[in-house]
Structure formats: structure tokens, C-alpha cells
N, C-alpha and C positions, 0 to 999 in steps of 0.2 A: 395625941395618938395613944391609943393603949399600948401599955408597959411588954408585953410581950410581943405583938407586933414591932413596935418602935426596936426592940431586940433582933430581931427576925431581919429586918431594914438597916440597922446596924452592922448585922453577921453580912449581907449585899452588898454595900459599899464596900466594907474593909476586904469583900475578897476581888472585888474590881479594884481596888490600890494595891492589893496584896497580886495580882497578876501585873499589871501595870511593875509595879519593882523588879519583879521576876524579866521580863520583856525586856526593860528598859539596861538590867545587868547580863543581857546571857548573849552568845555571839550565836549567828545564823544555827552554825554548826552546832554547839551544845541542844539548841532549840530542837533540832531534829536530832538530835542522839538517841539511841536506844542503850539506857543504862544496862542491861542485860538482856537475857533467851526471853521472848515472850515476854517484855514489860516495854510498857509505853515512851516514847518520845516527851519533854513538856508540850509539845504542839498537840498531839495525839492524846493530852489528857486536855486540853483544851477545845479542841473538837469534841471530846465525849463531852463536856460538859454542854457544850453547845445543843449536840443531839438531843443533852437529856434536857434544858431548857426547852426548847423547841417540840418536846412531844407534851411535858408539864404546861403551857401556858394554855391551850386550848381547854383543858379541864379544869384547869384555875379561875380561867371568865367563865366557865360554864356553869362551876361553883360560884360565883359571886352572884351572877344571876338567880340561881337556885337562892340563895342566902338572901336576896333581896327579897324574894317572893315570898319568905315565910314572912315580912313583916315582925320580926320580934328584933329587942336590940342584943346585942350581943351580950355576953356573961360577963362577970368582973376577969374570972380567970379563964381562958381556955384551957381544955383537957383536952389530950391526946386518947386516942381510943388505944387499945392495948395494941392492938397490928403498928400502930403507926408509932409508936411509942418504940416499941420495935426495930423498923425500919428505920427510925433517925437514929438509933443507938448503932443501927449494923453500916450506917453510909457517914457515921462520923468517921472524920480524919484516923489512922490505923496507929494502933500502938506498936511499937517496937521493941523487941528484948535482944540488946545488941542491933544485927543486922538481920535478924529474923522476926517480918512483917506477922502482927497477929490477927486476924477474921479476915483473911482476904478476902474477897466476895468475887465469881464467875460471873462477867460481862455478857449480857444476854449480846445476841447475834447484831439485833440492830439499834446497838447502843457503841457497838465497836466501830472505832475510827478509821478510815479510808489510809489517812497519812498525806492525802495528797495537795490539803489544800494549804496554800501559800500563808505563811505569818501575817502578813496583814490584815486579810482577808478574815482568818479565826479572832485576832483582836476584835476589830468592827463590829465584827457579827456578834462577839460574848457582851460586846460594848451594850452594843444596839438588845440583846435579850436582856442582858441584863434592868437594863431602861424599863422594858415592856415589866420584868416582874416588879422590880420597884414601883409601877405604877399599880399592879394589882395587889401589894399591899397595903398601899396609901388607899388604897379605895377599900378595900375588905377592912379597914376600921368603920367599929362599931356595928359590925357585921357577925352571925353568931356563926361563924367559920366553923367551927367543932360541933355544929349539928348536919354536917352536909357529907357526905361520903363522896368519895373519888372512887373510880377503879385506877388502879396505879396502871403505872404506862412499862412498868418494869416485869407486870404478871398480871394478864386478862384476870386475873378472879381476885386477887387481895384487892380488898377495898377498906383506907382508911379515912379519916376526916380531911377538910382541906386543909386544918389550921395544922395539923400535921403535914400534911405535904407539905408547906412552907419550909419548913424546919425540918423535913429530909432536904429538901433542894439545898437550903445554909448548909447544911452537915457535911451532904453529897458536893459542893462547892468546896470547902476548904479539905476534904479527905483528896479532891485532885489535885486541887493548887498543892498541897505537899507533896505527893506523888513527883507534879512537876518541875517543884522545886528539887525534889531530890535525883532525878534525871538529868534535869542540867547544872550539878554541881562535877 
């Protein structure tokens, strides 16, 4: 598998173990806590991640298809186009100085989580999504992923390559898992 995909796949798993330890250490109650005014539950950043798997995967196969059609093989490196390049830097995990979060970012409308749906249920399902993107990275090898533009699912007009959308979803994955980690301590 190519070195930066095989990364990308890498960053997938550890954040399916990395939710898994969280689950497996935190009681009902923590799981649904609201660390403060307007900041998410661990459940309720697990739902959004689920959201945002679930609107990503349809334009992911859509780009792989596209990427098959051009018939060329993929590049030694992928390159991010500047938008997307971007985007994985603003949906990386947050830095902190003290206990003041730095580049928050505002939750489009329907990327915001309900709250209501039962811990099991949110496991499953990131289980189950998670599965589906692992699958569409294993197949976009050898694929020129970095020639295919997306419209992202986060703003009808920015549009970056798919091999970047990867690698915002990795980013955008462990910037919640922390989030949720830090809710239920």
C-alpha cells in the first residue's frame, strides 16, 4: 500500500482503539456529561463524527469511481491542494494554552448532534463507518486520489481533492476523540 495512504489507515484504526479505551473506561453518566455551557457530551462527539462519516463516504466512492475512470496510476506522493491542506490543519485535534481551546471551529447545523441516541447504538454505527472508510482506502490505493476534487459536505462550494478529504476525516476523527476524552474525565 502506498506510504501515505497505509498512514491515513493507520490514523483509522488507532482512532477506532482510541474510542474503544474511552467506552470501555468511562461510566454511562460521564459518557453523557456536558463538560460545560454549550460543549459536547463524549456521546455527542461521537455522533458528530458519525454524521460527518456518513455525509463523507458517498463522495469518497464517488471519487474513487471518478479516479478509476481517469485510467492513470497514482503519483509516488500525493499532494494536497491548498483548500484542503487547509482544512486538515483547521480539523486537527485543538491545541491548548492552559484550559483555553485554540481555532475552535463553529458546527455547521447539520453536523450538530441530537444527544439522543443510546451508547451502543453510536459505538456500532462509528464501528460499522468506520469499516466502510477503511475499505475505501484499501481500494483508492494506486489510485491518483489528488487529481479528483470533492465538494466538501462541510460548505456546498469549497472543493478539495479526495486524497485530502482522507486526511481531514483522520484529523477531524482524533480532534473529537480528544474533545471526548476530555468530557468524560
Amino acid at each position: 500500500m502506498q506510504k501515505q495512504l497505509a498512514a491515513v489507515l493507520e490514523s483509522l484504526e488507532a482512532a477506532q482503539d482510541r474510542l474503544r479505551r474511552l467506552s470501555d473506561g468511562v461510566s454511562d453518566a460521564k459518557w453523557k456529561q456536558h463538560p460545560g455551557p454549550g460543549r459536547w457530551s463524549a456521546g455527542e462527539c461521537v455522533e458528530h463524527l458519525n454524521i460527518t462519516s456518513k455525509k463523507y463516504l458517498p463522495l469518497l466512492r464517488d471519487a474513487l469511481v471518478e479516479a478509476r475512470q481517469l485510467n492513470r496510476p497514482a503519483p509516488k506522493h500525493y499532494r494536497k491542494d491548498p483548500l484542503g491542506w487547509f482544512m486538515s490543519k483547521m480539523m486537527a485535534p485543538l491545541r491548548h494554552i492552559g484550559k483555553l481551546r485554540l481555532i475552535p471551529v463553529k458546527t455547521m447545523p447539520d453536523f450538530v448532534p441530537s444527544g439522543s441516541k443510546p451508547r451502543g447504538e453510536l459505538l456500532s454505527e462509528f464501528v460499522r463507518l468506520q469499516g466502510e472508510l477503511i475499505t475505501i482506502v484499501r481500494k483508492a490505493d494506486g489510485l491518483p486520489l489528488d487529481q479528483i476534487s470533492i465538494v466538501s459536505p462541510f460548505g456546498g462550494k469549497m472543493k478539495y481533492n479526495a486524497y485530502a478529504a482522507l486526511t481531514i476525516i483522520e484529523q477531524h476523527q482524533h480532534r473529537h476523540l480528544q474533545q471526548a476524552e476530555e468530557a468524560a474525565r
